[in-house]
Residue frames as a rotation matrix with the C-alpha (Angstrom) as fourth column:
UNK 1
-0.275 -0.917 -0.290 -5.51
0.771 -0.391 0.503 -15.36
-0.575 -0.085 0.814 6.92
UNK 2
0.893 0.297 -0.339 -6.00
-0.100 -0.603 -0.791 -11.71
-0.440 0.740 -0.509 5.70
UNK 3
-0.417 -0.617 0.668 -4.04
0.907 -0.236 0.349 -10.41
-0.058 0.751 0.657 2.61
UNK 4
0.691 0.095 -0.717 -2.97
-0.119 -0.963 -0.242 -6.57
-0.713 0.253 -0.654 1.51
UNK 5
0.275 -0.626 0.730 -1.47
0.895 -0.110 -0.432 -5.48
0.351 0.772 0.530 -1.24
UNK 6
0.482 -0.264 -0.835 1.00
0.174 -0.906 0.386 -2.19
-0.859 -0.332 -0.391 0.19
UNK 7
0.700 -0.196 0.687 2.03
0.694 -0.039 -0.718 -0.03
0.168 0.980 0.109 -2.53
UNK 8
0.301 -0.803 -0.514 5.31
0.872 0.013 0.490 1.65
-0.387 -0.595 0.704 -1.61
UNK 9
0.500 -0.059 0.864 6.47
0.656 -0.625 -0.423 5.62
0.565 0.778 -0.274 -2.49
UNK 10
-0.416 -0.746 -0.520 8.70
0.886 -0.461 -0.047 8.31
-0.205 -0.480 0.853 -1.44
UNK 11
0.715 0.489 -0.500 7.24
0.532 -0.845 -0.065 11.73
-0.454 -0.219 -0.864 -0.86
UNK 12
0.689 -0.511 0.514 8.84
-0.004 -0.712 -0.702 15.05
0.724 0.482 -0.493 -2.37
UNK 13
0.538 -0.693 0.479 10.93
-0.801 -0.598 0.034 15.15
0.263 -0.402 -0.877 0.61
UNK 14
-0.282 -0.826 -0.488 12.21
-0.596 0.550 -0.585 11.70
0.752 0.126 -0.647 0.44
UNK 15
-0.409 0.533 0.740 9.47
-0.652 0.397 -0.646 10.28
-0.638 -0.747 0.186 3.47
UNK 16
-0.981 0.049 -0.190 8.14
-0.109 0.668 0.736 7.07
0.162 0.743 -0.650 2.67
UNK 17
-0.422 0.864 -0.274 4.82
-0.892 -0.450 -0.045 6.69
-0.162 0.225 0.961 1.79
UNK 18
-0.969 0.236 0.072 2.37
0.236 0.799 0.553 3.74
0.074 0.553 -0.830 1.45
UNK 19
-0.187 0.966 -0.179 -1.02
-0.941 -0.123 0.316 2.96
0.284 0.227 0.932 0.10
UNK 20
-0.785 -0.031 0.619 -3.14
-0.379 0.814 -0.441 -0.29
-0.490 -0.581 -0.650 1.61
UNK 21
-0.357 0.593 -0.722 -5.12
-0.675 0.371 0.638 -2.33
0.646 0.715 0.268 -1.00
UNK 22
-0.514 0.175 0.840 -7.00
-0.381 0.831 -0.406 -4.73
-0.769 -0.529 -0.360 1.42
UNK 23
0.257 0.550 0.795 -8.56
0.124 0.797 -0.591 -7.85
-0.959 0.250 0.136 -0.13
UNK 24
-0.267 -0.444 -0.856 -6.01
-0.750 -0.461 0.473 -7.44
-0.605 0.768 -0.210 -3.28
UNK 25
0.851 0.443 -0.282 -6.40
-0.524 0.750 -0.404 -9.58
0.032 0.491 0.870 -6.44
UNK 26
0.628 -0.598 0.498 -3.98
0.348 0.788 0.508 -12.87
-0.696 -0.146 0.703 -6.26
UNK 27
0.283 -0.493 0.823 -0.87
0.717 0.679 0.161 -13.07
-0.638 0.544 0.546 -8.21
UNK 28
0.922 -0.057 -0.383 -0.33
-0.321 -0.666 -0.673 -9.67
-0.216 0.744 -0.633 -9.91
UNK 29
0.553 -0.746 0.373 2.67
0.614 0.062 -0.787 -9.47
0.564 0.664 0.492 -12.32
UNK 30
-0.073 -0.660 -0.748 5.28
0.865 -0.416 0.282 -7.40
-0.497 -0.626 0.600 -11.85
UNK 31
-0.869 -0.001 0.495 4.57
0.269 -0.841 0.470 -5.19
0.416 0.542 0.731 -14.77
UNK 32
0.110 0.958 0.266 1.10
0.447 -0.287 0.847 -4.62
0.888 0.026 -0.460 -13.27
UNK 33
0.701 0.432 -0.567 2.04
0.712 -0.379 0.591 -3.53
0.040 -0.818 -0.573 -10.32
UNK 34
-0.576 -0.817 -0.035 4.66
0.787 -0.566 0.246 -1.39
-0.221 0.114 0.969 -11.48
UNK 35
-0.566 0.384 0.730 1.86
0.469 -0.578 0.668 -0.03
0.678 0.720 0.147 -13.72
UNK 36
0.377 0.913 -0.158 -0.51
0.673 -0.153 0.724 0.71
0.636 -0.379 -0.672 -11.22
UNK 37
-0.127 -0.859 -0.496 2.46
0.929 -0.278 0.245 2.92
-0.348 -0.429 0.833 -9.32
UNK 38
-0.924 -0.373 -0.083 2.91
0.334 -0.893 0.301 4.99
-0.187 0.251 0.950 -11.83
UNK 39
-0.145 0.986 -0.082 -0.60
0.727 0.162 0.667 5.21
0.671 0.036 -0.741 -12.42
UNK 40
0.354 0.411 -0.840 -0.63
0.934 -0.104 0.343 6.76
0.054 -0.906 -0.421 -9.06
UNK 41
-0.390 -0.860 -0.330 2.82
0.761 -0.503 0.411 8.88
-0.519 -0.091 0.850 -9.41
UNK 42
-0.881 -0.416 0.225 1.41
0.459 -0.633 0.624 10.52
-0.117 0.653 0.749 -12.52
UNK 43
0.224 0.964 0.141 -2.12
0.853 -0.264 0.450 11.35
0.471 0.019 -0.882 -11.57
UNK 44
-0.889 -0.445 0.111 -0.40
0.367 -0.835 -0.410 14.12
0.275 -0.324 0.905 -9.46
UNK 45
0.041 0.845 0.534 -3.67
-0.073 -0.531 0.845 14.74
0.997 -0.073 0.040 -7.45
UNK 46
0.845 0.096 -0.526 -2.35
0.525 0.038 0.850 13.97
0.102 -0.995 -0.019 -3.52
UNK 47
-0.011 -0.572 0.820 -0.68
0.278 -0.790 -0.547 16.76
0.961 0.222 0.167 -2.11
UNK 48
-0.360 0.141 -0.922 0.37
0.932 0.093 -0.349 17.38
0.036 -0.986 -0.165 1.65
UNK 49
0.454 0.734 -0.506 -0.59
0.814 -0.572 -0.099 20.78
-0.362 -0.367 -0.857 3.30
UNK 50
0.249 -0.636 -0.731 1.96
0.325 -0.656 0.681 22.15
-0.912 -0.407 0.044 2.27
UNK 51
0.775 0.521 -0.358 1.50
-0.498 0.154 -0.854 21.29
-0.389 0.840 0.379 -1.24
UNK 52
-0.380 -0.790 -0.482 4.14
-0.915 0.397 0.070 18.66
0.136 0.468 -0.873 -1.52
UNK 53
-0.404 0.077 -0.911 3.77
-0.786 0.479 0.390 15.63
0.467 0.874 -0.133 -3.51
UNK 54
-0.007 -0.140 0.990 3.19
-0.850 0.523 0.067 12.36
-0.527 -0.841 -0.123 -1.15
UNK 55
0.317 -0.098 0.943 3.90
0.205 0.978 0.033 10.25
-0.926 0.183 0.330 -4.21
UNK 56
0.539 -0.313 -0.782 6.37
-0.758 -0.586 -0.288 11.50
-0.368 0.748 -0.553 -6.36
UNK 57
-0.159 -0.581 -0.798 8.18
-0.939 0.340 -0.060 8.48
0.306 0.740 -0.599 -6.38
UNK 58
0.663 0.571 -0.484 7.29
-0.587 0.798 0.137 4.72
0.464 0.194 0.864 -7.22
UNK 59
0.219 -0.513 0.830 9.11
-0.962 0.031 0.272 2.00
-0.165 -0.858 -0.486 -4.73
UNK 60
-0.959 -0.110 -0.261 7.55
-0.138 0.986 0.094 -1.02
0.247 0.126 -0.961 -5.09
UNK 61
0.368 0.899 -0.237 4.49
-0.695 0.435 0.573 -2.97
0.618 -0.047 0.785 -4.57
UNK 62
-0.899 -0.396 0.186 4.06
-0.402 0.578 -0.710 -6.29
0.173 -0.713 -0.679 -1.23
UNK 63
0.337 0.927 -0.165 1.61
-0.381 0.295 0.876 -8.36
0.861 -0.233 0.452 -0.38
UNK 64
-0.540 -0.198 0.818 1.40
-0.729 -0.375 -0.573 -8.08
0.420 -0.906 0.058 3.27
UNK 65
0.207 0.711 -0.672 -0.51
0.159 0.654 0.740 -11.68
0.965 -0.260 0.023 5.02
UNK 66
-0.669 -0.056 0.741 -1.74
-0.691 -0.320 -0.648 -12.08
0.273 -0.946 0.175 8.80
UNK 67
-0.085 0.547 -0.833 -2.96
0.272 0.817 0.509 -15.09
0.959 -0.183 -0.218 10.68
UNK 68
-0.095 0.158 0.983 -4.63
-0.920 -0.392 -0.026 -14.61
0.381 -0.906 0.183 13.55
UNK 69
-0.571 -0.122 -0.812 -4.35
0.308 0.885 -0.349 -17.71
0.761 -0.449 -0.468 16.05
UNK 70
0.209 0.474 0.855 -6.42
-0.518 -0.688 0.508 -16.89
0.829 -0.549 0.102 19.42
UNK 71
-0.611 -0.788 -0.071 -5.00
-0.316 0.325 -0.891 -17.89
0.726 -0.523 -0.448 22.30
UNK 72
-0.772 0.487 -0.410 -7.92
0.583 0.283 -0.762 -17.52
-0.255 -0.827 -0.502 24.60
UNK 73
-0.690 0.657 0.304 -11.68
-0.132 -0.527 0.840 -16.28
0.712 0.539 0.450 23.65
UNK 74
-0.701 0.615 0.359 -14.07
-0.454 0.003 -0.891 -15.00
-0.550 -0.788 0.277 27.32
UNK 75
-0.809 0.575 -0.121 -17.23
0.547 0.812 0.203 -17.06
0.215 0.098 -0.972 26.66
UNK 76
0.015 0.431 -0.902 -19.25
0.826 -0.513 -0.232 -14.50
-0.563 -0.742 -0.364 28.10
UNK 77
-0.148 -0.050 -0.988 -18.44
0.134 -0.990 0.030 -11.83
-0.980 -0.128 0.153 25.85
């Protein structure tokens, strides 16, 4: 099963935004991933073309899992 860690944000214009942490570390806190938000929010260094924000504001934080099952796998290929 994989694991992500999605960090959630609202752009300047109110568009949500996420970052994908693949292969995240188990168990963060909540204060740690809060921290690691703003972290993000307040570097103020990603910036669309237009030069608006794409993470002005902190959402949340998710760890995202996925099992693959295969159903059928060609022998041959």
């Amino acid at each position: 099963m994989s694991k992500q860690l999605e960090l959630l944000f609202k752009d300047a214009a109110g568009k949500s935004r996420k970052v994908i942490i693949k292969e995240p570390k188990d168990n963060l806190t909540p204060g740690q991933a809060q921290s690691a938000l703003d972290n993000l929010v307040q570097a103020d260094i990603f910036f669309g073309k237009e030069g608006e924000d794409l993470y002005a504001t902190a959402v949340g934080a998710q760890y995202v899992s996925r099992q693959i099952e295969p159903v059928y796998v060609n022998p041959e290929a």
